[in-house]
N, C-alpha and C positions, 0 to 999 in steps of 0.2 A: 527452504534449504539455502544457507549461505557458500557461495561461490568462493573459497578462500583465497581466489585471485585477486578480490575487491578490498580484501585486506591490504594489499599492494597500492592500492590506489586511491586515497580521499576521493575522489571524484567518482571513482565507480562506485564508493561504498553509498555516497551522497544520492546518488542517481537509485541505487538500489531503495535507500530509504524512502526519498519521493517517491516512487512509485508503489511500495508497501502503504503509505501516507496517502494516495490516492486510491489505490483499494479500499482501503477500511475506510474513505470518504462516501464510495459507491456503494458499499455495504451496506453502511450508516443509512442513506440514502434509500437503498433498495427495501429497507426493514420499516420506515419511519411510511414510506408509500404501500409499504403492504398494512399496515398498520391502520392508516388514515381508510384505505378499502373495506375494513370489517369494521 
């Protein structure tokens, strides 16, 4: 869910994105190690 205050703000919107950016990196991550397990 986007926070419509970060529309206000490049830097918040930015900050929001890296951190969606680094989730779907741990994701990626967490599926590729379950993967290699079986």
């Amino acid at each position: 869910m986007l926070d419509e205050s970060l529309l206000d703000s490049p830097e918040g919107l930015a900050e929001a994105d890296h951190r969606a950016l680094l989730r779907g990196a741990a994701e990626a991550g967490a599926r590729v190690r379950t993967a290699a397990r079986h």
